[in-house]
Structure formats: structure tokens, C-alpha cells
C-alpha positions as CSV (number, residue, x, y, z in Angstrom):
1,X,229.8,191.3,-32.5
2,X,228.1,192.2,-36.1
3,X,230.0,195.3,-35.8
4,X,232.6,193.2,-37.4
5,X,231.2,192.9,-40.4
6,X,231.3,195.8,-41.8
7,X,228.8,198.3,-42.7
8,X,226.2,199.2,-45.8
9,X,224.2,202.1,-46.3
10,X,220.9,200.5,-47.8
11,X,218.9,203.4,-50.1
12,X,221.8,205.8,-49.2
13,X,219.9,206.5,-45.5
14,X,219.8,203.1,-43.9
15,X,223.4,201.4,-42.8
16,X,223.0,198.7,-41.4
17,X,225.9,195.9,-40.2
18,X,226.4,193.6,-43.1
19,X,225.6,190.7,-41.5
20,X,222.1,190.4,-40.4
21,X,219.1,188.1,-39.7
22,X,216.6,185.9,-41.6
23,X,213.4,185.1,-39.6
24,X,211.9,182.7,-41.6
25,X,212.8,179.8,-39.5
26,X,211.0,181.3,-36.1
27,X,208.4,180.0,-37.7
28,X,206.8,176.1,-37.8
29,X,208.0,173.3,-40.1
30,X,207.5,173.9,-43.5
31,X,207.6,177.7,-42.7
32,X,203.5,177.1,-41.5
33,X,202.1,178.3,-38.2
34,X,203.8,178.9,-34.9
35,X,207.2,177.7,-33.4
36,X,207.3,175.1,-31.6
37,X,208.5,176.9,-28.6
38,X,207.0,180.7,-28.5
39,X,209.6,181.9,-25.7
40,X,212.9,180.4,-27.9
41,X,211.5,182.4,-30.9
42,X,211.6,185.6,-28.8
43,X,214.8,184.8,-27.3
44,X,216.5,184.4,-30.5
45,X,215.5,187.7,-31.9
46,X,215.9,189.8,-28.9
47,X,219.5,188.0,-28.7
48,X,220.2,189.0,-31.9
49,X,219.8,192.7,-31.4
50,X,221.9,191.8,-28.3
51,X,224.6,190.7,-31.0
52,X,224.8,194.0,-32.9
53,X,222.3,192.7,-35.1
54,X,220.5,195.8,-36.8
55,X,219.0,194.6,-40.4
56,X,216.3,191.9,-40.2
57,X,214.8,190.1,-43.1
58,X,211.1,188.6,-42.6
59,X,207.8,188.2,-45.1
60,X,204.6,187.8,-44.7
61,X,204.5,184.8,-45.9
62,X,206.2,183.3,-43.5
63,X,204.0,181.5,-41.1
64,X,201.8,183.3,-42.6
65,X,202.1,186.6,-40.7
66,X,204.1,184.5,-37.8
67,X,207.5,185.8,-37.9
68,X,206.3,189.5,-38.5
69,X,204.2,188.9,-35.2
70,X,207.0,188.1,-33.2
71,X,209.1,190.0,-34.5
72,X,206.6,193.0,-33.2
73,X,206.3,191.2,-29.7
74,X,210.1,190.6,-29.1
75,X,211.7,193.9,-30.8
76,X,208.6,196.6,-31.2
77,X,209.4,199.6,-31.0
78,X,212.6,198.9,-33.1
79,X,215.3,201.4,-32.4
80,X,217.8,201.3,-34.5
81,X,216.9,197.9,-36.1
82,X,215.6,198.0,-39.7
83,X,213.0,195.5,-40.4
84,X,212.5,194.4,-43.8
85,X,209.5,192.4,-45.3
86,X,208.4,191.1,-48.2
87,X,204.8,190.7,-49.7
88,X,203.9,188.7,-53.0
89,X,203.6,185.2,-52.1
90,X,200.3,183.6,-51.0
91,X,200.0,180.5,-48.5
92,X,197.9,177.4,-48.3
93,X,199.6,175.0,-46.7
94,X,203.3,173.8,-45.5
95,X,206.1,174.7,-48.2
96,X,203.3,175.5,-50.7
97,X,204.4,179.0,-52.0
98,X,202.0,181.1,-54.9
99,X,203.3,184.2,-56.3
100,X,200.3,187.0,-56.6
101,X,201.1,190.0,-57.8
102,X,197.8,191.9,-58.6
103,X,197.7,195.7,-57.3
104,X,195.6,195.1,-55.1
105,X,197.0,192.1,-53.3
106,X,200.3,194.0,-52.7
107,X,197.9,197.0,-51.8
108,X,197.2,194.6,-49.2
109,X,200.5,193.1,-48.4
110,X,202.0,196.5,-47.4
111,X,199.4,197.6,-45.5
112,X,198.8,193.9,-43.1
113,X,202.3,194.2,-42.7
114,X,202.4,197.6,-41.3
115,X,199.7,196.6,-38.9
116,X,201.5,193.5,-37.6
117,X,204.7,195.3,-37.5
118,X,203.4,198.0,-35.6
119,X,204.8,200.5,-37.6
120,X,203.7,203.9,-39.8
121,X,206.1,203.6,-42.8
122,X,208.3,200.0,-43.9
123,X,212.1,200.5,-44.3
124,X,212.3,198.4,-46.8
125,X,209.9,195.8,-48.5
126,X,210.3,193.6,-51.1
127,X,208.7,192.2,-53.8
128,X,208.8,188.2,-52.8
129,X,208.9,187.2,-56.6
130,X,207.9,188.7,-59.8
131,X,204.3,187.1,-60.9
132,X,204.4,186.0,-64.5
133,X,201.2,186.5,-64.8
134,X,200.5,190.4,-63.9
135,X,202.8,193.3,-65.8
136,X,205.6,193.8,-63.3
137,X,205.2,197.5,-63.9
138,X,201.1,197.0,-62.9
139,X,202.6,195.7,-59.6
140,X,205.4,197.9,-58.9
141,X,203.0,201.1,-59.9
142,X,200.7,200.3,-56.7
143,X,203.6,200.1,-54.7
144,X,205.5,203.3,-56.3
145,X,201.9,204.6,-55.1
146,X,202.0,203.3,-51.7
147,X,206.0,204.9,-51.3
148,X,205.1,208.2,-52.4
149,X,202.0,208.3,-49.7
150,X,205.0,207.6,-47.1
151,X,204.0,204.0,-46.1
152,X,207.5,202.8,-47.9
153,X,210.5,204.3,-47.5
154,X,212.5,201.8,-49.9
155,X,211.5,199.2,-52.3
156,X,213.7,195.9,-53.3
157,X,213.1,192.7,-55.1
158,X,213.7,189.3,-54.9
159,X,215.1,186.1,-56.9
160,X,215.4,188.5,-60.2
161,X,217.6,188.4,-63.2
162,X,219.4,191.4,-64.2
163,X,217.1,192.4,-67.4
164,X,214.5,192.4,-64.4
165,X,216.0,194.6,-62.5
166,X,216.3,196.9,-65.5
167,X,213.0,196.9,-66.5
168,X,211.9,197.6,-62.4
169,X,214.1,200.4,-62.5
170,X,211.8,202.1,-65.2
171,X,209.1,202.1,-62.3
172,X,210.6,202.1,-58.6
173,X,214.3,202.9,-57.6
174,X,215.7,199.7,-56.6
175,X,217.7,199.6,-53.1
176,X,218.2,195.9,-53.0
177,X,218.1,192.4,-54.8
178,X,217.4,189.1,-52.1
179,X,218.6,185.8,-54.5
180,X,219.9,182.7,-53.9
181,X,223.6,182.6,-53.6
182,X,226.1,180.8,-51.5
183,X,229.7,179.0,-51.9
184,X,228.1,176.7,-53.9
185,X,225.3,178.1,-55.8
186,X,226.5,181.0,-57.5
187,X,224.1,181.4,-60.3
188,X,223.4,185.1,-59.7
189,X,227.0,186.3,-60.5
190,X,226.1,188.8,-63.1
191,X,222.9,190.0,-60.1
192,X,225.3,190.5,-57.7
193,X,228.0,192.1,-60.3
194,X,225.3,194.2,-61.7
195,X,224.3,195.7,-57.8
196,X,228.0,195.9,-57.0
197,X,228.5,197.9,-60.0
198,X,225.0,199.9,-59.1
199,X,225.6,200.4,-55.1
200,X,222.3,198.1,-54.9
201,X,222.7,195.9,-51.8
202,X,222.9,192.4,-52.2
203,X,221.2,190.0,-49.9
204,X,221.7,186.5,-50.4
205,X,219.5,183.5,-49.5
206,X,220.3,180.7,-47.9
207,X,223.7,181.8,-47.3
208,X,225.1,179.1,-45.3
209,X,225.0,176.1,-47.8
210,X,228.3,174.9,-48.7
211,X,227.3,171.8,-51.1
212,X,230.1,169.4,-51.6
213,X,233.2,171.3,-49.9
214,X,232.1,170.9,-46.7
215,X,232.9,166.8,-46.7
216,X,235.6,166.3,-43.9
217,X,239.1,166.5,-45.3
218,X,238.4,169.0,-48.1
219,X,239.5,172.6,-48.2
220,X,236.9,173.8,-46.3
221,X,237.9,171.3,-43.3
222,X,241.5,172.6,-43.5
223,X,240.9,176.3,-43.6
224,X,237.8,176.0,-40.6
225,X,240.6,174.2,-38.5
226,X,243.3,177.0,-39.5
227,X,240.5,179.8,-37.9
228,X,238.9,177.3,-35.2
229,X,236.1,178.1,-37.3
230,X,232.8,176.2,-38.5
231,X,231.8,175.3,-42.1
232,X,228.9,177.9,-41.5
233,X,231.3,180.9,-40.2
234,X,233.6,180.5,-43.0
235,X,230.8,180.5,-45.9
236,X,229.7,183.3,-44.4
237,X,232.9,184.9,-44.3
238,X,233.4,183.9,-47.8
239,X,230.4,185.9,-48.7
240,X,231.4,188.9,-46.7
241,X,234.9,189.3,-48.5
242,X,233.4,188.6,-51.7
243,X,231.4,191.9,-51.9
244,X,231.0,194.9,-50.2
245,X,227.2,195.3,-51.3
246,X,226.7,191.5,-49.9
247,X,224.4,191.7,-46.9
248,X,224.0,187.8,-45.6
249,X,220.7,187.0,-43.6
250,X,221.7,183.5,-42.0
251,X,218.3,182.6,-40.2
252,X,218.1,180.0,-37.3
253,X,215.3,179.3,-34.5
254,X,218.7,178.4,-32.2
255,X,220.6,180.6,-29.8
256,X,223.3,178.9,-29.7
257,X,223.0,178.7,-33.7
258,X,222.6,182.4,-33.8
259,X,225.4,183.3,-32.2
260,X,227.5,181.1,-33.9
261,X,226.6,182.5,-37.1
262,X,227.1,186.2,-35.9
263,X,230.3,184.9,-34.7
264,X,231.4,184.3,-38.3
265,X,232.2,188.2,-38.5
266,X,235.1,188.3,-36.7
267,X,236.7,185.4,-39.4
268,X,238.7,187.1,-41.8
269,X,239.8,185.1,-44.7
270,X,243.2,185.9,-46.2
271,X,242.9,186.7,-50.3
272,X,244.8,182.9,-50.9
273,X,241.9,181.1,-48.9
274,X,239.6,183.5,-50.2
275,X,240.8,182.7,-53.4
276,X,240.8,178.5,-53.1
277,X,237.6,177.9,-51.8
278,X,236.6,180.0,-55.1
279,X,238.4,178.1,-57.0
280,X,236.9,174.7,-55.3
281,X,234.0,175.7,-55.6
282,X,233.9,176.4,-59.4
């Protein structure tokens, strides 16, 4: 079903389908400690795959170390399924979230995450969020170090600004950039200009959210009825035509959510309704 979406070739070795999943939300509420129901949390990742589904996002932060557990216990060994973390973020309690970004507490992150992955060598991990306290080069050097021993194959970032990326790049080769963006939040234009313009994929964050157009009887009501189509599945589809670096992550601890979210790769906007939920949007 995924299939549909196209395809991106992360780091120039990894395609993956363009439309993925975010496993933040296997975890419990406030992205703390286990799901409420272990079995769903399987189910939904091994449906997934099922789905075509072949580039997962999770952290270690989330749960802490939950969803990369499960994600071992429902999908280990992966196949063809990349399985991207993140590490840079420290927990101490529901929807509290520190950035760290000493050396040796990403030393650490990578290597945890390995373990509880069950893997030799991480697709693709990211730097959860640029600590403003430590030298971003200080904490990109350990993890050049940890890429060039093999236990990385490719390195992105997260919730950065362009200049950031820049001054990254002087490090670490950049393969991707995770911010928020949606139909209605689209204050990383220039990011996601910058990684179209750089073949650096573009993963957006909280992809679904659709602010004030999704009211009944606005345009997103009239186009979802022209498709037989939800609000979700046409944001989504929005995001999908509006780059082809943009790799959306929807995340859900639903089935039935899932696969209507993987469902939104078969909608295919035209270039007018493309163009007026843009323009309703702005």
C-alpha cells in the first residue's frame, strides 16, 4: 500500500517508501513506560511492515527505551525495514524532555540503542536536538567516531535551522533533517527548501495536524469528500506532493489508525487542490 508513495534513497544507499512510521506513540501516555496493551503495540508494527511500510522512526527516549524494545520484539531481525533512532534527549518523567549532548552521553545513546535493537551497525540515527550547552561539533565528533568504527551507517538531525545544518555539515555528512512541519505549521520552509535543494531527506513531525482547515465546511471538508478521503490522508498527501525529499512518519498505537494513514498514499491531489489548501493555509 506504501508502495504508493513513492520512493527516497536516504544517504544514497537506503530507499525507503516515502511514507513511513513514527513509533513514539507505542509507548504510554506522556510518551512514559509501556503501552497500555503490549499485544496492540506489536500488532501495529508488525501490520505496518504488512502495509509496505519499510522506514521506521523511533528514539530512545521514547518510553524510555520502550518503543526500541518492541520494536526488536515485533520486527527483529528487520529485513528490509530500516530503523531509525535518535539519542540526545534524557527522561525523568511524563512529557518532561532534557537535551544532553555530552560525548559521552551520545557515546552511550548509540551503543544502548544497538543493544535494544538488536543490531551491529544503526541505519540511521539522529541527533534528538542540538544541546546549547555542549559545542555541536564536541557532540557530532563522538558520533563521526562511532560511524567510522562501523556502528553508524548514517547520521541526521533534528528540529534544526538551516545555519545548523551548515555548521553540522563541517563535522558529519548530513542524510536527513526530522522538524516540525505540517499544513499548518510550516515554519521550516527554508529547512525543507535547503534539503530539497541538497538531496537531504526531509522528515517531518507531527505530520497529520491540520490546524484550522480542518473545521467542517472548509476546503479541506470539500476536497476529503471529492477523494472519499479523511482530513489525516489528505495532509498527508499534501505533504507527499509538496516534496520529493519529504518522508512523513505519521505514528499511531491504532490498527485501524495505521492503516488509514498508510492509506493516504494512494490520494493524489491534483496541482489546483494542491495549490488551494496552500493557499488556505497561508
Amino acid at each position: 500500500m506504501t508502495k504508493a508513495s513513492g520512493t527516497f534513497t536516504i544517504g544514497g544507499d537506503l530507499e525507503v517508501n516515502r511514507l513511513g512510521y513514527g513509533a513514539m506513540r507505542i509507548t504510554g501516555e506522556g510518551i512514559w513506560g509501556p503501552p497500555k496493551d503490549h499485544k496492540t503495540a506489536l500488532q501495529v508494527l508488525e501490520r505496518a511492515v504488512e502495509l509496505g511500510v519499510d522506514f521506521i522512526d523511533t528514539a530512545d527516549s521514547y518510553g524510555p527505551y520502550v518503543s526500541e524494545d518492541l520494536i526488536r520484539e515485533a520486527l527483529h531481525p528487520y529485513g528490509d525495514v530500516v530503523v531509525a533512532t535518535k539519542g540526545g534527549l534524557t527522561r525523568s518523567g511524563p512529557g518532561i524532555w532534557e537535551q544532553v549532548g555530552r560525548p559521552e552521553y551520545l557515546r552511550q545513546c548509540v551503543h544502548m540503542s544497538l543493544r535494544r535493537l538488536g543490531v551491529e551497525r544503526i541505519d540511521l540515527w539522529q541527533l534528538h536536538r542540538i544541546d546549547a550547552k555542549v559545542p555541536v561539533e564536541e557532540s557530532l565528533g563522538a558520533i563521526k567516531e562511532l560511524q567510522d568504527a562501523g556502528l553508524i551507517r548514517h547520521v541526521g538531525l533534528s528540529e534544526v535551522t538551516v545555519a545548523e545544518i551548515e555548521q553540522a555539515r563541517k563535522v558529519i555528512d548530513v542524510v536527513s533533517v526530522q522538524n516540525l512541519y505540517n499544513l499548518a505549521n510550516r515554519q521550516s520552509e527554508d529547512v525543507l527548501d535547503h534539503c530539497e535543494r541538497e538531496g537531504i531527506a526531509f522528515i517531518p513531525w507531527f505530520p497529520v495536524q491540520a490546524g484550522d482547515l480542518a473545521k467542517p465546511g472548509g476546503i479541506l471538508d470539500e476536497i476529503a469528500k471529492e477523494h472519499q478521503a479523511t482530513h489525516a490522508q489528505l495532509a498527508l498527501a499534501w505533504l507527499l506532493k509538496r516534496s520529493p525529499v519529504m518522508l512523513p512518519i505519521p505514528g499511531t498505537g491504532s490498527v485501524a489508525h495505521l492503516e488509514e494513514n498508510c492509506a493516504a498514499a494512494d490520494v493524489v491531489l491534483t496541482d489546483d487542490e494542491y495549490e488551494a489548501l496552500l493557499k488556505a493555509a497561508s
